[in-house]
C-alpha positions as CSV (number, residue, x, y, z in Angstrom):
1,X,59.2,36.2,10.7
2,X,62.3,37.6,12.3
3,X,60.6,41.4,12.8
4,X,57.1,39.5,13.9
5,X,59.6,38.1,16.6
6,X,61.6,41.2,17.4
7,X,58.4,42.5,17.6
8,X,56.7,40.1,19.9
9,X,59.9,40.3,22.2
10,X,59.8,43.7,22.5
11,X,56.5,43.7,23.3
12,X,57.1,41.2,26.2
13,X,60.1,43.2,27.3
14,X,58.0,46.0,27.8
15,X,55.5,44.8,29.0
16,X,57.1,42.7,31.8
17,X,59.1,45.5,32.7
18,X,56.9,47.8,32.9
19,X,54.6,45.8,35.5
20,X,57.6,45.3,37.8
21,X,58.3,48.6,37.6
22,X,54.8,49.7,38.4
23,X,54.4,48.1,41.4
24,X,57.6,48.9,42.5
25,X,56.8,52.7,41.5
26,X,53.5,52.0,43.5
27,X,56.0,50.6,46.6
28,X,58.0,53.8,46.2
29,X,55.4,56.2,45.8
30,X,57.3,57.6,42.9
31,X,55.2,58.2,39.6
32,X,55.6,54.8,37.5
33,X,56.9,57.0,34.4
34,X,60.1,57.7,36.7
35,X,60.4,53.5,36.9
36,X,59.4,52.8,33.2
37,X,62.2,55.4,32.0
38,X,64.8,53.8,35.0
39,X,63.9,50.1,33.0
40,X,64.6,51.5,29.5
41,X,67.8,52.4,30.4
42,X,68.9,49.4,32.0
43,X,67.2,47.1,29.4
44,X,69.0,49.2,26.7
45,X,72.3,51.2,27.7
46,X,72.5,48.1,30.5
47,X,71.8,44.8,28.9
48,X,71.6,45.8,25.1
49,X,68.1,43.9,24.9
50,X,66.6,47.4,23.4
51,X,67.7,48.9,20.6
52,X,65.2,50.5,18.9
53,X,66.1,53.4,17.0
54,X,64.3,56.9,18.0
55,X,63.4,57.3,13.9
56,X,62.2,53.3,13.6
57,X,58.5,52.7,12.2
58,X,58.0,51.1,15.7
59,X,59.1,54.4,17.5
60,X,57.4,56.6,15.5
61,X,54.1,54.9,15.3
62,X,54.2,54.2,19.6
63,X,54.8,57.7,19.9
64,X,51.8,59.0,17.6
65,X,49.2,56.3,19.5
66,X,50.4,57.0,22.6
67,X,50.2,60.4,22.9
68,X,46.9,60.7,20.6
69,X,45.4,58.3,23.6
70,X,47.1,59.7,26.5
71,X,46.4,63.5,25.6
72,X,42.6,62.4,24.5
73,X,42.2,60.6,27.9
74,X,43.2,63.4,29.5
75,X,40.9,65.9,27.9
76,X,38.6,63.1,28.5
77,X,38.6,63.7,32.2
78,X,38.4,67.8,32.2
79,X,35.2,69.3,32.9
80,X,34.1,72.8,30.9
81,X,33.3,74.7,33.7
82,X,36.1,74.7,36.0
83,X,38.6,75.1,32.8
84,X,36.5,78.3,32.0
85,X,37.3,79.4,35.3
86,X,41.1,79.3,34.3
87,X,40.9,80.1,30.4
88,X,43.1,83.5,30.9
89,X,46.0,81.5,33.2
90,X,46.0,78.4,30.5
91,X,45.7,80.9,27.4
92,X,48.9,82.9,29.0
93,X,50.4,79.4,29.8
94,X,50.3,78.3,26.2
95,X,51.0,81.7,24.3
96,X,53.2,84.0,26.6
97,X,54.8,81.2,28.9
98,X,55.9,79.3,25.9
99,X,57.7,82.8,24.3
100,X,59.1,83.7,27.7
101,X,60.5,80.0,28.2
102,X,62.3,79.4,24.6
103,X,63.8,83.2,25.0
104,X,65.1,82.6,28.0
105,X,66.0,79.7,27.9
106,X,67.5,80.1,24.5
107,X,69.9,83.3,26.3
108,X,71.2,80.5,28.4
109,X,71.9,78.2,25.6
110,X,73.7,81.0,23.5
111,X,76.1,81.8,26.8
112,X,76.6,77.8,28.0
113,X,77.2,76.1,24.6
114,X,78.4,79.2,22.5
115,X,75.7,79.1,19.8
116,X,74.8,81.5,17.3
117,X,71.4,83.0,18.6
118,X,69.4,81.3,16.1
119,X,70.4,78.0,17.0
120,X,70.0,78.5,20.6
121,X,66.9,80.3,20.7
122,X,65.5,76.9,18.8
123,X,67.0,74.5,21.8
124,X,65.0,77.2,24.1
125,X,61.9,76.8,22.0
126,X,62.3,72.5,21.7
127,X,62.2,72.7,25.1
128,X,59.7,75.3,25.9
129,X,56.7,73.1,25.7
130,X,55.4,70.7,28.0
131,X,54.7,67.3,27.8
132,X,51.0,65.6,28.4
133,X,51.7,62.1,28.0
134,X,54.3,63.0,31.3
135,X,52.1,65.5,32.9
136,X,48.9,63.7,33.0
137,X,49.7,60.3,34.5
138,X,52.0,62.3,37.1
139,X,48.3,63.3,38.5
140,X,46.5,59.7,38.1
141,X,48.4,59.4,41.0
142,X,48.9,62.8,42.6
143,X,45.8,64.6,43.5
144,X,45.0,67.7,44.1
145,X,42.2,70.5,43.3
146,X,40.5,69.9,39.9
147,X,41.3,73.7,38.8
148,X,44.8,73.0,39.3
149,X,45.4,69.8,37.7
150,X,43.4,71.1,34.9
151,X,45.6,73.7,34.4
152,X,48.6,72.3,34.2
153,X,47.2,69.5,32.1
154,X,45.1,71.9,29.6
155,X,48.4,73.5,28.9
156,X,50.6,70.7,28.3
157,X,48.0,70.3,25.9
158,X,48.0,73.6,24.5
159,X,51.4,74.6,24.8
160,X,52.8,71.6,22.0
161,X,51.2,73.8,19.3
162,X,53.0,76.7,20.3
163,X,56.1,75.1,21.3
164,X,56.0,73.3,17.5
165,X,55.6,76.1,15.6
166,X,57.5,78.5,17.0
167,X,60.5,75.7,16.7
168,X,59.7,74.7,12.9
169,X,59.8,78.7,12.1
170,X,63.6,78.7,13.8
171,X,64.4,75.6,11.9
172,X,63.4,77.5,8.9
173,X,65.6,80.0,9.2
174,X,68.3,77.9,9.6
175,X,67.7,75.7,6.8
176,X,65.9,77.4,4.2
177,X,67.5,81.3,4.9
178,X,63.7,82.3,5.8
179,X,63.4,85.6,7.8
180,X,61.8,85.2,10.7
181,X,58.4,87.0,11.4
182,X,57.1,87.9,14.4
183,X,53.7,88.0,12.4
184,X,54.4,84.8,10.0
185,X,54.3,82.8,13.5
186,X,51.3,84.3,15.0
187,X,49.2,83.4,11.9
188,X,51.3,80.4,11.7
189,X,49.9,79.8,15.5
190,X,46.4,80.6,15.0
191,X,46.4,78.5,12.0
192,X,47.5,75.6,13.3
193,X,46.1,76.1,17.3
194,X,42.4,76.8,16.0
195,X,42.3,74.4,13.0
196,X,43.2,71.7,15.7
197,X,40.4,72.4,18.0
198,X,37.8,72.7,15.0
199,X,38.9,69.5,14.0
200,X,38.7,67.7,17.2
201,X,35.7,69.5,17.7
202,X,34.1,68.9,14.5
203,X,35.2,65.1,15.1
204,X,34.4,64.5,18.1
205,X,30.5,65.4,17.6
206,X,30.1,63.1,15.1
207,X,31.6,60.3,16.9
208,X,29.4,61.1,20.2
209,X,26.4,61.3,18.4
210,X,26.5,58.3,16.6
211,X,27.2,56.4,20.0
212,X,25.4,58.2,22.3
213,X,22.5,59.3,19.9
214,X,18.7,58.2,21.1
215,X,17.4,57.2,18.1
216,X,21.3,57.1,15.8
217,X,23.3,56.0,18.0
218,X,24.3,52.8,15.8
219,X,27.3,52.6,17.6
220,X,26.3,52.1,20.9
221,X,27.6,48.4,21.7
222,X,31.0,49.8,20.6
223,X,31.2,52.7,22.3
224,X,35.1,51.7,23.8
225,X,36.1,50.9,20.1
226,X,34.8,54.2,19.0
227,X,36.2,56.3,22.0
228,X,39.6,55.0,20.5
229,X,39.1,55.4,16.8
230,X,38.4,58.8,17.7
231,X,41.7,59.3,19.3
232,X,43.1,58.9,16.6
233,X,41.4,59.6,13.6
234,X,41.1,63.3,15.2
235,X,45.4,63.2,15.4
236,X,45.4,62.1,12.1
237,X,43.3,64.4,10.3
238,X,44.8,67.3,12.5
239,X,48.1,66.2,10.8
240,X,46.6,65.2,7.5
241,X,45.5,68.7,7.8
242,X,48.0,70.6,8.6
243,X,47.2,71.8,12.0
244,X,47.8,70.2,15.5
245,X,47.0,66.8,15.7
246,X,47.7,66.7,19.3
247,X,45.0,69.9,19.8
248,X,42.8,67.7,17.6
249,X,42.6,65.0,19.5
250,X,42.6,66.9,23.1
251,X,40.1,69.2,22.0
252,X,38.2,65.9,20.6
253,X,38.7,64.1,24.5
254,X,37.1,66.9,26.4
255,X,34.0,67.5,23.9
256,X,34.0,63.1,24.5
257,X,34.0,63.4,28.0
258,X,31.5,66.3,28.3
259,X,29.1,64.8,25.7
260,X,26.0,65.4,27.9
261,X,26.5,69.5,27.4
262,X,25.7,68.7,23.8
263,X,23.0,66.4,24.8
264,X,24.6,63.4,24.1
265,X,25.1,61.6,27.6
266,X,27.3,58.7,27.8
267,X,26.8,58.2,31.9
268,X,25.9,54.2,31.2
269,X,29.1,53.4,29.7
270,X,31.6,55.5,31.7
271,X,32.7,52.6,33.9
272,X,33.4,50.6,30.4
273,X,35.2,53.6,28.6
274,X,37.2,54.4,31.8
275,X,38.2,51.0,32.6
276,X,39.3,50.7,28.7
277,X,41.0,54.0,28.5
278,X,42.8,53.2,31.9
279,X,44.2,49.9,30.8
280,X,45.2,51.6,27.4
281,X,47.3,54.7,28.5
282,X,48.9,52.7,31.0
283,X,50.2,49.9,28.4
284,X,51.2,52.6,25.8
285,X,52.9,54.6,28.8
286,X,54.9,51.6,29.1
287,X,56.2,51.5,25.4
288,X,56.7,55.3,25.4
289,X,58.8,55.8,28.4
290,X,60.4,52.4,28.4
291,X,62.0,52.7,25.0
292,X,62.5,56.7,25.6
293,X,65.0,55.5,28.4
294,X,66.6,53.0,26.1
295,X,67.4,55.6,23.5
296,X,69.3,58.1,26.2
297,X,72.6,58.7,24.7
298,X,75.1,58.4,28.4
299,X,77.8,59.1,25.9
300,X,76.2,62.5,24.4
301,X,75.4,63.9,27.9
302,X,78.7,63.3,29.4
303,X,80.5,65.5,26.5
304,X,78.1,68.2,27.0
305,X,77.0,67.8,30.8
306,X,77.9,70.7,32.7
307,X,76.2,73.1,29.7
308,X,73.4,71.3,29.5
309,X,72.5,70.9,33.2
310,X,73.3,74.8,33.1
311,X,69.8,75.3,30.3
312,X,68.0,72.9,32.1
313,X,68.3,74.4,35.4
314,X,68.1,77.4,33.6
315,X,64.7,76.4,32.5
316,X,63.4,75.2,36.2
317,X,64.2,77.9,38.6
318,X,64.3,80.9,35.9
319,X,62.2,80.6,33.3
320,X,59.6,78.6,34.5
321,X,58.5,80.7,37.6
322,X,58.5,83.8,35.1
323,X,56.2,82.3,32.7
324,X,54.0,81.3,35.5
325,X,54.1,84.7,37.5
326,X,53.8,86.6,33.9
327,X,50.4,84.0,33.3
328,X,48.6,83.5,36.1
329,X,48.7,87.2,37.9
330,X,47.0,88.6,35.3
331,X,44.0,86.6,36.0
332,X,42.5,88.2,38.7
333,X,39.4,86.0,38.4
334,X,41.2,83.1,38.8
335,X,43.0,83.9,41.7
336,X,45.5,81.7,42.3
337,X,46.7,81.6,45.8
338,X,51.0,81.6,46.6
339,X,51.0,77.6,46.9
340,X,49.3,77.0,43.9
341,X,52.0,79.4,41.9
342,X,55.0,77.5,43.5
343,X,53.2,74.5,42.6
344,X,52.7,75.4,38.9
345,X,55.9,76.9,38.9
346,X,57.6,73.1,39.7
347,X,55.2,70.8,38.1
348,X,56.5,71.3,33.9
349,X,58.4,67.8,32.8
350,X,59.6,67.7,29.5
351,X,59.3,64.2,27.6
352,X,57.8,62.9,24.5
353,X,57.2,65.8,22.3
354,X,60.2,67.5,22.6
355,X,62.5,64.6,22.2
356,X,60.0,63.6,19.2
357,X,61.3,67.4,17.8
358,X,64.7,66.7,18.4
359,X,65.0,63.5,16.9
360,X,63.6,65.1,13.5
361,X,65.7,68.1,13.6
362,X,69.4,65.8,14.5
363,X,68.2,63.9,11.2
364,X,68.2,67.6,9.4
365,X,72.3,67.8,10.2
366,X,71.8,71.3,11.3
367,X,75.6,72.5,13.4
368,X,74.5,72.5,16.9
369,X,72.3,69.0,16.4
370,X,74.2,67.4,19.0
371,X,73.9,70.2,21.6
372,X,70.6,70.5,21.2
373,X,70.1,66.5,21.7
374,X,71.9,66.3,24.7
375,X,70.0,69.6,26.1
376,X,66.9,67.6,25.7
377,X,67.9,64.7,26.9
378,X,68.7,66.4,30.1
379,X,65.9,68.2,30.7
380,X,63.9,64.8,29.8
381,X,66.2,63.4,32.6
382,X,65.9,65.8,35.0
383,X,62.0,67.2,35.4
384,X,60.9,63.5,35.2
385,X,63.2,61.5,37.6
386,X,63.8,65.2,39.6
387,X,60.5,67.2,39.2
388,X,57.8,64.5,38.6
389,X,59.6,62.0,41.7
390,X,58.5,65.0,43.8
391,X,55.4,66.0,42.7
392,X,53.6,64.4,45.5
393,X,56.0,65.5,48.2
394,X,55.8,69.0,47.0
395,X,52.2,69.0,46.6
396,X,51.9,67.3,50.3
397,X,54.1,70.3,51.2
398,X,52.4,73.1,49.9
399,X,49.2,71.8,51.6
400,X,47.8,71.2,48.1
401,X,47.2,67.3,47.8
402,X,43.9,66.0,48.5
403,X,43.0,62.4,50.4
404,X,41.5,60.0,47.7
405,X,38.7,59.4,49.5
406,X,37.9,63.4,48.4
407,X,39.2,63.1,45.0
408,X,35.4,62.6,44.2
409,X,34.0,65.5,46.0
410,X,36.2,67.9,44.8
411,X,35.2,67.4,41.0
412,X,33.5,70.2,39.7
C-alpha cells in the first residue's frame, strides 16, 4: 500500500499544482508548460514533496504516454494539404537542420567544456532535436498561420528520429569503439524514420476503419477509447520494432485526423475525440513538465553554468537561424516570407526527449555525463521559460499572430 499512496499523492500533487498554475499561466499569458516546470521545481528542489527519480518506472512510463498522446494529438490536428505545401522546408528541418545543429553546436561544446570531439559533438546532437510535447501546446495557445504552426510542429515530430539516431551512433563510438559512418547513420535514419511512418500508417488504418467503417465499423461507440489505444499501441510497436515510436504514433495522428481522405470520415465524433484528447494532453502535460522541473539538478548547473549557457546560447542565436536559413530558402515553393524565418528561427524549445536521452546516457557512466546533463538542463531551462514565455510576444511582434475569432478561417 505505501507505493499505491506515494502514487495517489503524487498524482494529487500534480494535479493540484498544475491547475493553479494553469490559470495563473492563463493570468500571465505565459504558456502553462513555463508554470508546470516553475511548480516542479518548487514542489521538488523547494519543499522536497517530489522526488521522483528521472529513471523510476513512474518517470519512464509518464514520459512514453505523454508524449505518444501529445505528439499523436498533434498530428491529429495537421491537415495534408497545407503540410504538402511545406514538405521540402520540414524534410530540410528534420535532416539538414538537425546535422547543422549537433555540429555546431557540438564545436561550441568542444571549445566551452574542453571535450574530446566525440563527446561533444554527442551533447550537440542530444540537443539538436526539438521537442513536440513542448512545441505543440506552446501553439494551443499561440496562434498563428496553419502552414507555420505546422511546420514547426511536423518537425518536432520528425526531427526526434534524427536527433536519436545520430546521438545513439556517437554513443556507440564511445562505448563500443564503433567507427562512425557517415553511411551507417543514413541507413540507420531511413530505417528507423520510414519504418515509423509505415507503422503508424499501417496502424492507424486499421484502427479508423474499424471505427469509422459503414458497415465494420464495430467500434464506433468507442471511438475516444480507440483514438487512445492507438496512440499508443503505434509507439509501442514502432519501439517493439525497432524504428521510431514517436514517428509511429505522429504519423498514426495525422492519417486519424485526416480519416475522410481514406474515406473513413469521423466528422460526428470530432467534438467527442477533441474534447477527450484535450483533457488528456493537458493532464499528462502536467505530470511531464511538473516532475521535469523537480528533477533539475540547481547544484549541477551551478558547477558548469557559464559553459553551459555559452552551448545553449550557442544553439539559439547560431545554430538555429542557420538550420532554418539552410532549410527553408531552398524551398522556393514555399516561400517563406522574413517574419516567418525570424519566427521559426526563435520558436525550437528543447524538453522531454532530450532530457529522456540524457538521462539514459548519465546511467552509461560515459566521462563527460555530467557536462552533458547540465548542458541539457540548460537548454530545457532556457528555450522554455526564455523562448516559449515569448512566443506570443514575438509572434504579436512579427505581425504573425492571428485573433481567435480567425483561428477557424485560416484552417486549410
Amino acid at each position: 500500500m505505501e507505493t499505491v499512496h506515494h502514487l495517489l499523492i503524487l498524482l494529487l500533487l500534480v494535479f493540484g499544482t498544475g491547475m493553479i498554475a494553469g490559470r495563473l499561466a492563463a493570468w500571465l499569458r505565459l504558456p502553462d508548460v513555463v508554470l508546470f516546470i516553475a511548480a516542479g521545481m518548487l514542489l521538488g528542489t523547494g519543499l522536497h514533496w517530489i522526488s521522483e527519480a528521472s529513471g523510476s518506472l513512474t518517470n519512464q512510463l509518464i514520459l512514453a504516454v505523454g508524449s505518444a498522446l501529445i505528439l499523436f494529438d498533434g498530428g491529429r490536428n495537421i491537415r495534408l494539404r497545407g503540410l504538402r505545401e511545406v514538405a521540402i522546408t520540414v524534410s530540410l528541418l528534420s535532416v539538414a537542420g538537425v546535422v547543422v545543429t549537433a555540429a555546431v553546436c557540438g564545436a561550441a561544446a568542444h571549445y566551452a567544456l574542453g571535450l574530446d570531439w566525440t563527446t561533444s559533438l554527442l551533447i550537440g546532437a542530444v540537443i539538436s532535436s526539438t521537442d513536440p510535447a513542448t512545441i505543440i501546446p506552446v501553439f494551443r495557445q499561440v496562434k498563428v498561420k496553419a502552414r507555420l504552426r505546422e511546420t514547426v510542429e511536423s518537425e518536432s515530430a520528425f526531427n526526434d528520429a534524427t536527433g536519436s539516431i545520430l546521438t545513439f551512433a556517437l554513443l556507440a563510438v564511445l562505448t563500443e569503439g564503433k567507427p562512425l559512418s557517415a553511411g551507417g547513420i543514413a541507413l540507420d535514419f531511413v530505417k528507423t524514420a520510414f519504418g515509423g511512418l509505415a507503422v503508424g500508417l499501417v496502424f492507424a488504418l486499421a484502427g479508423s476503419f474499424l471505427v469509422a467503417h459503414v458497415k465494420w465499423g464495430a467500434l464506433k461507440e468507442y471511438a475516444a477509447i480507440a483514438m487512445i489505444a492507438l496512440a499508443i499501441g503505434a509507439y509501442l510497436l514502432g519501439d517493439l520494432l525497432h524504428v521510431s515510436g514517436l514517428m509511429a504514433t505522429f504519423a498514426a495522428g495525422i492519417v486519424w485526423g485526416n480519416s475522410h481522405l481514406f474515406r473513413l470520415p469521423m466528422e460526428d465524433k470530432q467534438a467527442e475525440l477533441g474534447h477527450v484528447a484535450d483533457n488528456a494532453t493537458v493532464m499528462l502535460r502536467m505530470f511531464i513538465f511538473v516532475l521535469l522541473g523537480s528533477q533539475v539538478k540547481f547544484a549541477l548547473l551551478g558547477t558548469y553554468f557559464w559553459p553551459a549557457l555559452a552551448v545553449v546560447l550557442v544553439l539559439v542565436f547560431v545554430a538555429r537561424p542557420l538550420a532554418v536559413l539552410a532549410s527553408a530558402l531552398p524551398d522556393v515553393r514555399a516561400r517563406w516570407t522574413r517574419p516567418e524565418l525570424l519566427f521559426m528561427c526563435w520558436v525550437r524549445e528543447t524538453g522531454v526527449i532530450p532530457a529522456a536521452l540524457a538521462g539514459m546516457i548519465a546511467a552509461r557512466g560515459i566521462e563527460g555525463g555530467d557536462r552533458l546533463t547540465a548542458v541539457v538542463f540548460m537548454a530545457i531551462a532556457f528555450t522554455i521559460l526564455v523562448q516559449a514565455s515569448t512566443t506570443a510576444w514575438w509572434a504579436k511582434r512579427l505581425g504573425l499572430a492571428i485573433p481567435s475569432e480567425k483561428v477557424s478561417s485560416n484552417l486549410p
